[in-house]
C-alpha positions as CSV (number, residue, x, y, z in Angstrom):
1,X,0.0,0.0,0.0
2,X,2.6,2.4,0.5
3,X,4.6,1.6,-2.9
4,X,1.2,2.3,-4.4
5,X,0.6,6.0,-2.5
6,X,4.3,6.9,-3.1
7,X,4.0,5.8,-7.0
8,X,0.8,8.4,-6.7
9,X,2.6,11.0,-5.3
10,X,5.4,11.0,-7.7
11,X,2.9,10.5,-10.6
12,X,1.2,14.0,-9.3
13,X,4.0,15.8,-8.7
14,X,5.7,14.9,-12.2
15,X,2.1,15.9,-14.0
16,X,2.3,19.4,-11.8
17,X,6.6,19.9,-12.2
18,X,5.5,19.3,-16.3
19,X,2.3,21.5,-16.4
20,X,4.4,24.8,-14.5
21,X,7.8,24.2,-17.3
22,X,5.5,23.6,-20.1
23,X,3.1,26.4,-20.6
24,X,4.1,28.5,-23.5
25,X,2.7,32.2,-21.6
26,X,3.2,33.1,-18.4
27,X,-0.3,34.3,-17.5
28,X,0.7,37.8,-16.8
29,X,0.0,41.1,-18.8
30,X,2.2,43.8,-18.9
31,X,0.9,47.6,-18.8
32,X,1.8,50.8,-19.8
33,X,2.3,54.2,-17.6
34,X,-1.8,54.9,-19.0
35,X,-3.2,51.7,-18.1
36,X,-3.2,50.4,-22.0
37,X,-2.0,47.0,-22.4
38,X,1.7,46.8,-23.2
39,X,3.6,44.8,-26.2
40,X,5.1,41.8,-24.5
41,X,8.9,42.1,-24.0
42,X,10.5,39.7,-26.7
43,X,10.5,38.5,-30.0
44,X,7.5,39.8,-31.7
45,X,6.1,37.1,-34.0
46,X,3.6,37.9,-37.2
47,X,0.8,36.1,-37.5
48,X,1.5,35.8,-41.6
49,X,2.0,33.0,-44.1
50,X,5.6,32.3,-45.1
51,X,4.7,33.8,-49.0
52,X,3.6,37.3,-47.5
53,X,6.7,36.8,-45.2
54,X,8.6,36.4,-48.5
55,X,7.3,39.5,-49.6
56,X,7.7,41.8,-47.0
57,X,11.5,40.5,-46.5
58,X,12.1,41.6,-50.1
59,X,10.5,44.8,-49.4
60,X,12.3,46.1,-46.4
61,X,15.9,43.6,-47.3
62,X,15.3,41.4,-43.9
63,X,15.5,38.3,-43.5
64,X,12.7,36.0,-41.9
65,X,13.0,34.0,-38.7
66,X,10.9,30.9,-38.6
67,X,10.4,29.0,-35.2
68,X,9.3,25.6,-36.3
69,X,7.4,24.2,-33.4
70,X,4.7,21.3,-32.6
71,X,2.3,22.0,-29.4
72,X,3.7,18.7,-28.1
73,X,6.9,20.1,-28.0
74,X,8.4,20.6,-24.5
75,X,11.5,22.5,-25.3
76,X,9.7,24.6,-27.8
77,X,7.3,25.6,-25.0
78,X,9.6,26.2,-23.0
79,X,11.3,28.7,-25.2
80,X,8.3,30.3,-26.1
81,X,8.1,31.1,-22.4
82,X,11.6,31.6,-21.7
83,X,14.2,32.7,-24.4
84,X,11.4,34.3,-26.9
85,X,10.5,36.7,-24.1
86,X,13.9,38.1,-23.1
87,X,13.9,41.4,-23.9
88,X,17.4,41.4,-24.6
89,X,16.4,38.9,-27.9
90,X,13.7,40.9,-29.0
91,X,15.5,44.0,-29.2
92,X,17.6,42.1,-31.8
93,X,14.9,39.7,-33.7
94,X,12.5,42.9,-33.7
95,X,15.2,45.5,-35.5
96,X,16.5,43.3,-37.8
97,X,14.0,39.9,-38.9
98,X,10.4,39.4,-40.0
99,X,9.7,36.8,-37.4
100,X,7.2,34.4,-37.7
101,X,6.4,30.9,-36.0
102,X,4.8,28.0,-37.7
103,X,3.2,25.4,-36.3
104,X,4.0,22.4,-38.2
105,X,2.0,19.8,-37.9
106,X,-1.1,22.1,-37.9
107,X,-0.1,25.2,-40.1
108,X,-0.8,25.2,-43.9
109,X,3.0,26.0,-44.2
110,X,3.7,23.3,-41.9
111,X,4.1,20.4,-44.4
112,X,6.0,22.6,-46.8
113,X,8.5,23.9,-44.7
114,X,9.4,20.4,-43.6
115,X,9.8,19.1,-46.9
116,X,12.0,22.3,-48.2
117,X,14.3,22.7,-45.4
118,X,14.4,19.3,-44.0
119,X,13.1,20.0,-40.5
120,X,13.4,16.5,-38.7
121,X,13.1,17.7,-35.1
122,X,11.8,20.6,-32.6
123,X,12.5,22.9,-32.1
124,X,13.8,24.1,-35.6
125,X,15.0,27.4,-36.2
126,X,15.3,29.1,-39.7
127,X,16.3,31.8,-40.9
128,X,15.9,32.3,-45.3
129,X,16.0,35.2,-47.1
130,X,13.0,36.7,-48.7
131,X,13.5,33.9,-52.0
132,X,13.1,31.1,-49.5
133,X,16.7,30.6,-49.1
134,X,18.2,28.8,-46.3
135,X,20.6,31.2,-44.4
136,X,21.2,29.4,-41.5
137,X,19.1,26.9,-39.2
138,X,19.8,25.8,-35.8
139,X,18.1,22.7,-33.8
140,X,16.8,22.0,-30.5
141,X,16.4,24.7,-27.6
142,X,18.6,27.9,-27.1
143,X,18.9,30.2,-24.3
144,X,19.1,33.5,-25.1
145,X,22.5,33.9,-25.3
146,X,22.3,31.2,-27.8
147,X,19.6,33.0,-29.5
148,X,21.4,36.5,-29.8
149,X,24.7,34.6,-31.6
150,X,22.7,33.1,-33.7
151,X,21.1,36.2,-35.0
152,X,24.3,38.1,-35.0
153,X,26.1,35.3,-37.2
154,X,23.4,36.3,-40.4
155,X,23.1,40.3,-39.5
């Protein structure tokens, strides 16, 4: 009986340690000196296909930063909540990429972007020009830190 309450125990406090590390927002708003709602600190992601993407990178000369995730993803949640919400990396992402995340198994461009650039695991990080050319790409989770160097190796 007691191998079967600790085995409960553990079992809970695994489900509660994974639900805390693996929500992808924080649950807190930021506000503004006037009371308005504030941008969130961070990377700034478009909601935007990866054609009009495309086209705005060869309008303004950036280039486009995708963040290939799945919802099942643990370390891509745990970026989203983390590294993607540094300040610091937003200041960088924001000046000088188009940044946009795609969901892959559930976005249209999903499927595509898999194929092209031959994302195997997640979290995938792209980065292509406005022609869809691969620049650079980087797997698995990244502090900020990691995040920053990898932005300043392309800029």
């Amino acid at each position: 009986m007691r191998k079967l309450i600790a085995l409960v125990g553990v079992g809970f406090l695994s489900l509660a340690f994974m639900s805390s590390t693996c929500s992808s927002d924080s649950g807190h708003a930021t506000y503004d000196k006037s009371g308005k709602l504030a941008p969130s600190p961070g990377i700034s992601f478009k909601k935007k296909s990866l054609e009009d993407a495309m086209k705005e990178a060869k309008k303004s000369g950036k280039l486009i930063f995708i963040d290939a995730y799945t919802d099942w993803c643990g370390p891509c949640k745990r970026m989203a909540a983390t590294s993607f919400k540094d300040p610091k990396v937003g200041d960088v992402f924001n000046k000088n990429f188009i940044n946009i995340k795609v969901e892959m198994e559930k976005d249209a461009d999903g499927p595509m972007i898999a194929r092209k650039y031959r994302v195997a695991a997640y979290p995938t990080l792209l980065i292509i020009d406005g022609n869809g050319r691969l620049v650079k790409q980087a797997v698995g989770m990244k502090t900020s830190d990691q995040l920053i160097a990898l932005a300043k190796s392309v800029i």
